[in-house]
C-alpha positions as CSV (number, residue, x, y, z in Angstrom):
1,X,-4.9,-2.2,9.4
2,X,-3.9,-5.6,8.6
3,X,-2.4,-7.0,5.3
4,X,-6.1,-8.9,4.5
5,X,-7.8,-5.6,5.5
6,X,-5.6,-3.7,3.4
7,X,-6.3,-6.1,0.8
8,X,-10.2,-6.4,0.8
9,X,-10.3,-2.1,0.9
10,X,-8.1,-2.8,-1.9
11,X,-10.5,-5.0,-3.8
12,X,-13.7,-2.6,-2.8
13,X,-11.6,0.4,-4.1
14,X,-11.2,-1.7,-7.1
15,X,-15.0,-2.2,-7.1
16,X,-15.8,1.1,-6.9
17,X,-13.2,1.8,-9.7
18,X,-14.6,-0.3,-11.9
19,X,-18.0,1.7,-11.4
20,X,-17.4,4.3,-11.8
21,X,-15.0,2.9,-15.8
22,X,-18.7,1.4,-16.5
23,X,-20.3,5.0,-16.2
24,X,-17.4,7.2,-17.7
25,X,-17.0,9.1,-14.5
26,X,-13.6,10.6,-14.5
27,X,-14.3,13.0,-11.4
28,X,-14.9,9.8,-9.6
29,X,-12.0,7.7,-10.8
30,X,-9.4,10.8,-10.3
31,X,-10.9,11.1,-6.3
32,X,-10.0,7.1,-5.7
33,X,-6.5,7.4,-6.7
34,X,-4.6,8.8,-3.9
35,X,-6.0,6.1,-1.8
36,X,-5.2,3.3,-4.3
37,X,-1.7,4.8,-4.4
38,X,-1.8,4.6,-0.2
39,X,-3.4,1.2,-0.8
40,X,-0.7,-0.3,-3.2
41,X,2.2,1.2,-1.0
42,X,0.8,-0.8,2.0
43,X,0.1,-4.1,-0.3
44,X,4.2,-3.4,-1.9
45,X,5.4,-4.3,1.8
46,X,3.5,-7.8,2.4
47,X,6.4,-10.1,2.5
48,X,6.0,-13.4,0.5
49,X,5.1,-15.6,4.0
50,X,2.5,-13.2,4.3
51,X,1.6,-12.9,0.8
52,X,0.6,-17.0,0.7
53,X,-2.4,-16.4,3.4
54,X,-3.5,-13.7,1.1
55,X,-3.5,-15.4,-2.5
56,X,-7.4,-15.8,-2.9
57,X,-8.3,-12.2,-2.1
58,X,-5.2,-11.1,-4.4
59,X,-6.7,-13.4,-7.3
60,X,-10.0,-11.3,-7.0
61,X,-7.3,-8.4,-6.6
62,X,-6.1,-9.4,-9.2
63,X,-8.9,-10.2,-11.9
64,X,-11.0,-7.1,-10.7
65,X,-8.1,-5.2,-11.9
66,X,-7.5,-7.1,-14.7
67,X,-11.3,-6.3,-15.8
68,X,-11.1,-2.7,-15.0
69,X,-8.1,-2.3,-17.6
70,X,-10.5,-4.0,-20.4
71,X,-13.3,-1.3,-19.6
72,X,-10.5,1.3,-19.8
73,X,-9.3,-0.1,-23.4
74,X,-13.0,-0.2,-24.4
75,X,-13.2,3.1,-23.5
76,X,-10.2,4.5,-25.1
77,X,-11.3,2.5,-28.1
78,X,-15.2,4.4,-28.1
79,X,-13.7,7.7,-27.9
80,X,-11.3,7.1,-30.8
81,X,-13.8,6.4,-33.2
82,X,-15.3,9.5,-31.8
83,X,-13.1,11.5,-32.5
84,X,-12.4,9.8,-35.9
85,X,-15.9,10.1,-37.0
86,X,-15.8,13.7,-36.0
87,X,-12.4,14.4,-37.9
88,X,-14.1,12.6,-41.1
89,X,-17.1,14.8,-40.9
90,X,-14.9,18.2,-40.4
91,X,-13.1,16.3,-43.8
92,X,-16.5,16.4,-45.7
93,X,-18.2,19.6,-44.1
94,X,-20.2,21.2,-47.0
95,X,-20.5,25.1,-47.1
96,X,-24.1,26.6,-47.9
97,X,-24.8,28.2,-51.1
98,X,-26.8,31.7,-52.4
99,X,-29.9,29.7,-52.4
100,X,-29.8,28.3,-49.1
101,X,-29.1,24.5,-50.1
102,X,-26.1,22.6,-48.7
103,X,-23.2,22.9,-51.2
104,X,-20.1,19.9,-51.0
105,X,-16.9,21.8,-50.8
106,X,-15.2,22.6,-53.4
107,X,-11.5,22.8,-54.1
108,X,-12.0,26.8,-53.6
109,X,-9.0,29.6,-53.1
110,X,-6.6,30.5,-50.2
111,X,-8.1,33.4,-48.4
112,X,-5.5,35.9,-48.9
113,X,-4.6,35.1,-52.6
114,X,-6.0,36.6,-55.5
């Protein structure tokens, strides 16, 4: 495979990367990296003469990449306040009283302790 062909299966692995970051498939992103780990290795040993024939398609390299790491920091950013508006719920949870209506917590006792 030559450097540009290298190069171009890198940008369509990057393509199908950033797919598969736009639906949340993580099955999908963890089965593309041992090629873009193959992929890189090969692009690590372009030497700079070779490197200046190759600038354009490592600028979309480049930016396709780029974009994929916003989608993974929007990503990261979704399931934080996920989880923090689950952790804030669990905070207020409210406990059910004798009549069946939903009681706010109160300070209550330890189990355990008299």
């Amino acid at each position: 495979m030559s450097h540009a062909e290298t190069l171009r299966a890198f940008i369509d692995l990057l393509r199908r990367e950033q797919a598969a970051l736009s639906e949340g498939d993580i099955e999908a992103l963890a089965a593309l990296l041992p090629e873009k780990t193959a992929l890189t290795e090969r692009l690590n040993g372009i030497s700079a003469e070779e490197a200046h024939q190759l600038r354009e398609l490592a600028a979309e390299a480049r930016h396709l990449n780029e974009t994929n790491g916003k989608l993974i920091a929007v990503h990261l950013q979704r399931n934080q306040q996920a989880l923090n508006i689950l952790l804030a719920a669990a905070d207020h949870a409210a406990t059910y009283g004798r009549d069946g209506q939903q009681q706010p917590m109160s300070g209550g006792r330890i189990l355990g302790k008299a």
